[in-house]
ZAMARGU-4260 file (C-alpha; in steps of 0.2 Angstrom, whole numbers, plus 5000, padded with zeros to 4 digits):
<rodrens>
0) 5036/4992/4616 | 5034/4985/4599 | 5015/4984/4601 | 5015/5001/4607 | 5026/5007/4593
5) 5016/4998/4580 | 4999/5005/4588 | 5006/5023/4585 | 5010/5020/4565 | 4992/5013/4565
10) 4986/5029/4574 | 4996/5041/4561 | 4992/5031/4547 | 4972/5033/4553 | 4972/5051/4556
15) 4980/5054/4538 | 4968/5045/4531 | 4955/5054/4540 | 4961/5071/4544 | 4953/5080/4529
20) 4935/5076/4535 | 4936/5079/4552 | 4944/5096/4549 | 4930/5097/4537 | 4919/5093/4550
25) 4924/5103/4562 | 4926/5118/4550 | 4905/5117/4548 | 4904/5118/4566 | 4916/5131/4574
30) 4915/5140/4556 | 4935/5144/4560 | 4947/5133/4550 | 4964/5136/4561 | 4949/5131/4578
35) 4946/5114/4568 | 4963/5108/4564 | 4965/5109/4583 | 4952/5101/4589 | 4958/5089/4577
40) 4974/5088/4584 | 4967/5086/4600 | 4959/5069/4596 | 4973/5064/4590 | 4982/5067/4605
45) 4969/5059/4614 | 4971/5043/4601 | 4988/5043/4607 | 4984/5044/4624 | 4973/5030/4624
50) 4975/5016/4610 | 4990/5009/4614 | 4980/5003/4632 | 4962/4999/4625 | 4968/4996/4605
55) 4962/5002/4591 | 4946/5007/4592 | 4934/4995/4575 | 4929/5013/4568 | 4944/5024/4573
60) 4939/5038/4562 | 4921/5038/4571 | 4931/5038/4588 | 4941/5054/4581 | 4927/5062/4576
65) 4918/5058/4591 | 4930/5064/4603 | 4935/5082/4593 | 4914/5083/4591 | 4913/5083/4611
70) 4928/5098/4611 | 4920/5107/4598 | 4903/5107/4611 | 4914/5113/4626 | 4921/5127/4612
75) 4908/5135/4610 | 4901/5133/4624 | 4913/5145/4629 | 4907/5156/4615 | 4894/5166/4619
80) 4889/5172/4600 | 4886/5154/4598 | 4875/5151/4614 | 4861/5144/4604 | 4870/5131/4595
85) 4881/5126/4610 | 4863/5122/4617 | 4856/5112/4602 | 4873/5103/4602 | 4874/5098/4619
90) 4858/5091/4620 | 4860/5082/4608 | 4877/5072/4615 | 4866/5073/4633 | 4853/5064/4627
95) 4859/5053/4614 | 4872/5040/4618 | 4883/5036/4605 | 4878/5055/4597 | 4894/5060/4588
100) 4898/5041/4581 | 4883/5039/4576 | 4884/5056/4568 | 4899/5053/4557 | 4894/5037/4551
105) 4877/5046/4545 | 4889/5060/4538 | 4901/5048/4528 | 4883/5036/4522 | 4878/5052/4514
110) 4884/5067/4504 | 4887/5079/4518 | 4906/5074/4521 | 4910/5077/4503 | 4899/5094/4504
115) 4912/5096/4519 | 4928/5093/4510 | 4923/5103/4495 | 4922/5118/4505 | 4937/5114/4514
120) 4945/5114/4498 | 4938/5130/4493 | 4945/5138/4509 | 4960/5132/4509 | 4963/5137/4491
125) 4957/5153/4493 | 4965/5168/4484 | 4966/5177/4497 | 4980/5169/4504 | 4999/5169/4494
130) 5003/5153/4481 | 5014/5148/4495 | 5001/5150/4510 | 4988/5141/4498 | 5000/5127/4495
135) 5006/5125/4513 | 4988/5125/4518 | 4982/5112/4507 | 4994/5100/4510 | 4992/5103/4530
140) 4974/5101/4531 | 4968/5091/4513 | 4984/5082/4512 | 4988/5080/4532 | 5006/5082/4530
145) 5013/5088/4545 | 5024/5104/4545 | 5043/5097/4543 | 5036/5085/4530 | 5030/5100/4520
150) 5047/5108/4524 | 5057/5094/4518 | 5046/5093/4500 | 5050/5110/4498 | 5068/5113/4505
155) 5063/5128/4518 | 5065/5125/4538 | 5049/5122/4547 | 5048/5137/4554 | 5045/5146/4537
160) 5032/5132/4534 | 5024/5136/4551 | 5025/5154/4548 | 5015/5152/4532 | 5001/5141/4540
165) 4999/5152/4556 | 4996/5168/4546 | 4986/5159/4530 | 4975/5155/4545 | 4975/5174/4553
170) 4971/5180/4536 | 4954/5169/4532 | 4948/5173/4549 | 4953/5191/4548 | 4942/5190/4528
175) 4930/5183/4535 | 4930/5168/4523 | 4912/5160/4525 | 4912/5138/4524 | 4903/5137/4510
180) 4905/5133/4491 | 4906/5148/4480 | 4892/5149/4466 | 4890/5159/4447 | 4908/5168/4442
185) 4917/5167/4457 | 4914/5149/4455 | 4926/5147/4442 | 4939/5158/4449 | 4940/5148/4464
190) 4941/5132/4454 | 4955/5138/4443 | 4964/5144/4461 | 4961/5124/4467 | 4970/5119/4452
195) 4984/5128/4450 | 4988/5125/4468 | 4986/5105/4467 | 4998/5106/4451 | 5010/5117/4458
200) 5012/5102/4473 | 5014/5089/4457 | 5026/5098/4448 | 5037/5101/4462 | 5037/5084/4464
205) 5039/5080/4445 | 5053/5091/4442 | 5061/5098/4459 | 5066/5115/4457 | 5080/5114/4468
210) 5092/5100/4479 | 5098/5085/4477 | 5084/5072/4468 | 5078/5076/4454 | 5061/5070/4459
215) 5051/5069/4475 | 5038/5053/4472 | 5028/5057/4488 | 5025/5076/4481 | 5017/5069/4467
220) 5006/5055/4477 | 4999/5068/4488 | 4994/5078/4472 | 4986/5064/4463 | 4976/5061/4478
225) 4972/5079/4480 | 4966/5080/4462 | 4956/5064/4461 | 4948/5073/4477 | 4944/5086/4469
230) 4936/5079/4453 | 4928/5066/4463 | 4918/5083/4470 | 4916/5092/4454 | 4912/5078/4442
235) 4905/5091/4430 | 4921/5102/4429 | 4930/5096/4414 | 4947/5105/4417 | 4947/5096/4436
240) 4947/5079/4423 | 4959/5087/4412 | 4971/5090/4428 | 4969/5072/4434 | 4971/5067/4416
245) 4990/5076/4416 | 4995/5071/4433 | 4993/5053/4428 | 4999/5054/4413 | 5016/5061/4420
250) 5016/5052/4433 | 5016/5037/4423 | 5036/5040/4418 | 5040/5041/4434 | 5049/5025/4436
255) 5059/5026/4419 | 5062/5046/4423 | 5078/5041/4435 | 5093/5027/4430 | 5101/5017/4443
260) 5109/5031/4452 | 5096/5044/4452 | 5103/5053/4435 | 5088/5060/4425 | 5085/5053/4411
265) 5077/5062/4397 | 5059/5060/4389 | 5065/5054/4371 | 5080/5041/4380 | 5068/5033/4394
270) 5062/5014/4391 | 5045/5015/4389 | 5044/4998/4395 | 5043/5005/4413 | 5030/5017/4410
275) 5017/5010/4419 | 5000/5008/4408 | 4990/5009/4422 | 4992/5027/4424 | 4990/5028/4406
280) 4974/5021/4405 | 4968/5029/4420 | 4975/5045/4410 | 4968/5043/4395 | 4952/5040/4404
285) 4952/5056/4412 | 4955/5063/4397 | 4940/5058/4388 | 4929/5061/4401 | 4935/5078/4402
290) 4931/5079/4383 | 4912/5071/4386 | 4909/5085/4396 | 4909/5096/4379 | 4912/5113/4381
295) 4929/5122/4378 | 4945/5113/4380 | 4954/5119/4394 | 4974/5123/4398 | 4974/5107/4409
300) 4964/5096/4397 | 4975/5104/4382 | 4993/5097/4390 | 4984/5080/4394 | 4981/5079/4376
305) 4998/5082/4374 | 5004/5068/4384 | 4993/5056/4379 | 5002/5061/4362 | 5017/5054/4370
310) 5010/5038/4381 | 5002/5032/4365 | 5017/5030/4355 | 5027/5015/4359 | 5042/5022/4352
315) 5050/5040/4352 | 5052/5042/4334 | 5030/5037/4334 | 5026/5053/4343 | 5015/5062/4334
320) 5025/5079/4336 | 5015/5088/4323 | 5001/5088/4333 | 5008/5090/4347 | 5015/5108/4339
325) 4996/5112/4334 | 4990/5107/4353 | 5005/5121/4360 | 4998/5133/4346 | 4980/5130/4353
330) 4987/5133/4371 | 4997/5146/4366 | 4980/5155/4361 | 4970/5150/4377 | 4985/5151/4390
335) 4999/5165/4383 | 5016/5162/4390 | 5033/5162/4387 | 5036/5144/4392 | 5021/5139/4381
340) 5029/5146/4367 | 5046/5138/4371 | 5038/5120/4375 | 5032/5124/4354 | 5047/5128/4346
345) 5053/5111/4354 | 5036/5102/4346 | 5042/5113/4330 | 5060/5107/4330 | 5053/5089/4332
350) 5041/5089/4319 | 5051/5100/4304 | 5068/5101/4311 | 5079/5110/4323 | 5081/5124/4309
355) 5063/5129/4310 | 5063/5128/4329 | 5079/5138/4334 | 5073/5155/4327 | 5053/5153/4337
360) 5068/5149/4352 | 5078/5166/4349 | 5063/5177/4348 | 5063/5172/4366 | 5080/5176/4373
365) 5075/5195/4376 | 5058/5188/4384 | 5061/5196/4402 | 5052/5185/4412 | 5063/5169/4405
370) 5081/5180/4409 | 5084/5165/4423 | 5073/5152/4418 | 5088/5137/4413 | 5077/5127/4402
375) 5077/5142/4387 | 5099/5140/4386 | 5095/5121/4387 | 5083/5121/4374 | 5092/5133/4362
380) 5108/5121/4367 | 5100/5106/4362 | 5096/5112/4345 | 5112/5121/4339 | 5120/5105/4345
385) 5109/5097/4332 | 5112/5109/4319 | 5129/5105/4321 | 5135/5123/4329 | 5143/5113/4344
390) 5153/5127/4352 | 5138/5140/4352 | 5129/5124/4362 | 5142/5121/4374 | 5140/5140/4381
395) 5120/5137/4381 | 5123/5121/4390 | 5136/5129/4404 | 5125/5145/4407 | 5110/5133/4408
400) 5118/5123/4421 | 5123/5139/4433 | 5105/5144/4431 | 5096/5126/4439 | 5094/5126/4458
405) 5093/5106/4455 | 5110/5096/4458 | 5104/5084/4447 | 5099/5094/4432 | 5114/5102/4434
410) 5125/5088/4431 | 5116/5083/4417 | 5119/5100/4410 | 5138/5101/4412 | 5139/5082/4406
415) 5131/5088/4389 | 5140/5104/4387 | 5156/5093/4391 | 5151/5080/4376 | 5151/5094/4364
420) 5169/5098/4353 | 5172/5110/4338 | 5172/5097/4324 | 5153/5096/4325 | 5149/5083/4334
425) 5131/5082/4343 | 5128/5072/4357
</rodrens>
């Protein structure tokens, strides 16, 4: 039983590893996304089926793509549209022996699996389909999560989860989405639409937007490996670089972002001791490849810069926060937002004082699109508790706290607006 049991982690652990190219595979062959994660699935079943009896097979990912190959002929087969290419197929697997391993090994020797994967990438990112659909897709078919894993990230049942998949599927077929990587302007659309979905994954991971950790790690795996994917197949996109560049950075603080009982722990109180260089230098690297690459600096590369700003100072009071305020300015001007602008007046406050940060801050309050966004109270908290207006900051840090979805973050809030009294003192 144990051989069995240890068998079927070996078989999940494969098909994780593999999954994105045999959908990818498959996808270039039945031309229908939602038709290639099943025949995936249905090796997979046959893996399970089989390997606990004959073992693990010394190429399993050629055995998957093998067996979903030979569905994918008795697919079409049963296709008439596709009569000629069920025919050209078939003989092939007929009268070669071996066809469909010897296949995939030529496939992964050359450059047509990543050609695969980038096209899967582009379809399962494709603006056609909601943020959530796109984000649900990707971490199905590029990340190989399975639905309840994707559920659990995100705190919704799986049947939400399922919902969103099943109909991001119906609505790529019923578009007609072609396989195919997109070329000129649409190009760079799709790109940016890649992006925002792999950094959406990493930030819920980073900073949950709701229950009970305040980080999910494995979120923020998945969307490192999505990205390095992704510039790995675009090496001449700088902002895919730039993304990488962020994500590691981040990521690096991971370990010191959380105290002994899973508290946050705030950017200016963490030992930097536990930041783990590695990341950094794989960060930093990022970045300068994305800057090689000339051009104009985009949003992602722009807020790698400003983390590198903080992973190079050893210590909090060595941040260069000056600059830091000019790379939000310089963001501010290529990617307008309210939250840009709030994450500036912080840099400002740093650099020149909380006196020069609080009034870019108020200009924000009547911002509509930050009415329940808990960061804007917490911020303008945190520097009237500096400027020694402590009552004002324990109402900013309260109404902060019933604005968060995070348990965590919440009690964080309420612990500072607690630590506030009306002789002045700060926290």
């Amino acid at each position: 039983m144990t051989g069995s049991g240890e068998v079927h982690r070996a078989i999940e652990a494969v098909f994780r590893i593999e999954s994105a190219r045999l959908i990818a595979g498959l996808t270039r062959i039945v031309r229908d996304v939602g038709a290639a994660e099943e025949l995936a699935q249905d090796a997979l079943v046959a893996a399970l089926e089989r390997w606990p009896e004959t073992g693990v097979p010394e190429k399993p990912g050629a055995w998957l793509m093998a067996t979903a190959k030979h569905r994918a002929i008795d697919l079409l087969r049963r296709q008439e549209r596709l009569a000629r290419k069920v025919e050209a197929l078939g003989r092939a697997a007929e009268s070669e022996p071996g066809w469909a391993e010897a296949d995939f090994a030529r496939v992964v020797e050359s450059a047509e699996i990543e050609d695969d994967l980038l096209r899967l990438v582009f379809i399962a990112c494709h603006p056609v389909l909601s943020t959530q659909a796109r984000v649900a897709l990707t971490l199905r078919l590029l990340g190989g999560l399975r639905t309840d894993e994707i559920a659990r990230a995100f705190l919704v049942s799986e049947a939400t989860v399922a919902q969103r998949i099943v109909r991001a599927k119906k609505t790529l077929a019923a578009a007609e989405v072609p396989f195919e990587v997109p070329a000129g302007e649409e190009l760079a659309a799709r790109v940016s639409s890649v992006l925002e979905v792999v950094y959406l994954v990493f930030n819920e991971g980073y900073a949950a937007t709701a229950g009970d950790d305040w980080m999910r790690p494995a979120l923020c795996e998945d969307a490192l490996r999505l990205g390095r994917m992704v510039a790995g197949l675009l090496p001449e996109e700088p902002e895919a670089h730039g993304l990488v560049a962020l994500m590691e950075l981040q990521a690096s603080r991971s370990a010191a972002r959380t105290g002994p009982a899973g508290e946050p722990v705030l950017l200016l109180e963490q030992n930097r001791s536990r930041w783990d260089r590695l990341l950094i230098r794989r960060g930093l690297a990022a970045l300068a490849r994305a800057e090689e690459l000339g051009g104009t600096i985009g949003p992602y590369a722009l807020q790698a810069a400003i983390a590198a700003c903080h992973a190079r100072a050893r210590t909090p009071e060595a941040t260069d926060w000056p600059r830091i305020a000019v790379l939000y300015g310089a963001l501010a001007h290529i990617a307008p937002s309210p939250v840009v602008e709030l994450n500036r007046a912080v840099a400002v406050a740093m650099a020149f004082g909380p006196e020069h940060g609080l009034p870019l801050v108020d200009e924000l309050v009547a911002e509509p699109s930050l009415t329940g966004y808990h960061l804007l109270p917490s911020v303008r908290g945190d520097l009237l508790a500096r400027l020694g207006r402590t009552a004002e900051a324990r109402q900013e840090f309260l109404r902060a706290a019933s604005l968060t979805r995070n348990a965590r973050e919440r009690a964080l809030l309420e612990e500072r607006a607690a630590e506030q009294d009306d002789e002045g003192r700060p926290p």
